[in-house]
C-alpha positions as CSV (number, residue, x, y, z in Angstrom):
1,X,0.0,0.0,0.0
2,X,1.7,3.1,-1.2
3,X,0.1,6.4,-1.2
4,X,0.6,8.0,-4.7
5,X,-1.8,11.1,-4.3
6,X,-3.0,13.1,-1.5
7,X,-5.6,16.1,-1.2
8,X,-5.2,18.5,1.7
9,X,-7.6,20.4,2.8
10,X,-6.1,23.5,4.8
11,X,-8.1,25.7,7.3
12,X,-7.2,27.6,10.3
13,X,-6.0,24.6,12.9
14,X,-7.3,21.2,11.3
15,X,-6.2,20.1,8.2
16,X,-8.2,17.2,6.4
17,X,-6.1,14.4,4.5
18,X,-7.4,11.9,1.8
19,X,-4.1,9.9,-0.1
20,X,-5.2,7.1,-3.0
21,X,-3.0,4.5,-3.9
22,X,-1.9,3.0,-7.4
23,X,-5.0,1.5,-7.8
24,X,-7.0,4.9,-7.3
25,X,-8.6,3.6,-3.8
26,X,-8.8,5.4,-0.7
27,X,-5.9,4.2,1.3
28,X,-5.8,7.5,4.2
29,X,-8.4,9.6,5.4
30,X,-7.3,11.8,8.7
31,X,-7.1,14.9,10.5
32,X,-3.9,16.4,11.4
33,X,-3.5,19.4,13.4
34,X,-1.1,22.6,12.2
35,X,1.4,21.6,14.9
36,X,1.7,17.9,13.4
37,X,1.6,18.6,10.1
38,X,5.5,18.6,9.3
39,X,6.0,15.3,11.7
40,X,2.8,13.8,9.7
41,X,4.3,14.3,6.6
42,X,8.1,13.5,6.9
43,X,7.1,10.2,8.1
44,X,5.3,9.3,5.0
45,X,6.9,8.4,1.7
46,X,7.5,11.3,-0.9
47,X,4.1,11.7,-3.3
48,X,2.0,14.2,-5.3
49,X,0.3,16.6,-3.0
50,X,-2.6,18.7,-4.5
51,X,-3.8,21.7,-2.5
52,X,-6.0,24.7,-2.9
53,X,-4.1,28.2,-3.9
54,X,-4.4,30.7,-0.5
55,X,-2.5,32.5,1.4
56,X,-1.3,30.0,3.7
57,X,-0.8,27.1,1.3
58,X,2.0,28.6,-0.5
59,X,3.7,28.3,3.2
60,X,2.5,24.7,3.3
61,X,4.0,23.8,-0.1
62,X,7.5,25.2,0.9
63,X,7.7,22.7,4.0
64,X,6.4,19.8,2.1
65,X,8.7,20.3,-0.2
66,X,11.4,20.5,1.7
67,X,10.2,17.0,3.0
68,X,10.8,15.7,-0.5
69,X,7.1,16.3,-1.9
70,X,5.8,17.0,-5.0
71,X,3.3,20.2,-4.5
72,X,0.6,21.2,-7.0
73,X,-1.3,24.2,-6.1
74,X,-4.3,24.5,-7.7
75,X,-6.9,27.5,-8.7
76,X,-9.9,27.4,-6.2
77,X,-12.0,27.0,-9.1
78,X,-10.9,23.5,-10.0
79,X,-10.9,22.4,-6.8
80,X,-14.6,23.3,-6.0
81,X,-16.0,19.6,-8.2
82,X,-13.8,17.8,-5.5
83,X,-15.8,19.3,-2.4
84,X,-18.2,17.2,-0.9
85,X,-21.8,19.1,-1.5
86,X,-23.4,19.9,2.0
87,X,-20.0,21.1,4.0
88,X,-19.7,24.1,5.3
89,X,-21.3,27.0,2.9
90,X,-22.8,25.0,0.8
91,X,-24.9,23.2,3.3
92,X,-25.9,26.5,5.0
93,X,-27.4,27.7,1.5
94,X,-29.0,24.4,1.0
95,X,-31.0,24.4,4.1
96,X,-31.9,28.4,3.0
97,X,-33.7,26.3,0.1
98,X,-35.4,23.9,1.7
């Protein structure tokens, strides 16, 4: 089982982590805190890590790269189709609807 891909999710103190494998299945899903994050990921074996272009992440992509990581950044529009519907906003203007 070797993680290939991972999404991060970064927010103010909980990051959310989701790596696939080779074969495309769902091999880590987890939570790491902002004061883990660089012992979380210099444990883990170097992959492709795709995150959302902010502020912060451009921080993020530094130290993970330094860890041996391969760092895409991607625009916030392209990462919107990956968000699960009914998190955060998007649930608080579904329930406006109903």
């Amino acid at each position: 089982m070797m993680i290939i891909r991972i999404g991060l999710d970064t927010s103010k103190h909980v990051f959310q982590v989701h790596g696939v494998d080779e074969s495309e299945q769902a091999v880590l899903r987890r939570q790491v805190r902002r004061s883990e994050m660089a012992k979380f990921f210099g444990k883990l074996a170097p992959a492709r890590i795709g995150l959302e272009a902010c502020g912060a992440s451009h921080h993020w992509a530094r130290v993970l790269r330094g860890l041996g990581h391969e760092v895409v950044m991607m625009p916030p529009q392209y990462v919107k189709p990956y968000a699960c519907p009914g998190e955060g906003r998007g649930q608080a203007r579904q329930e406006r609807r109903d």
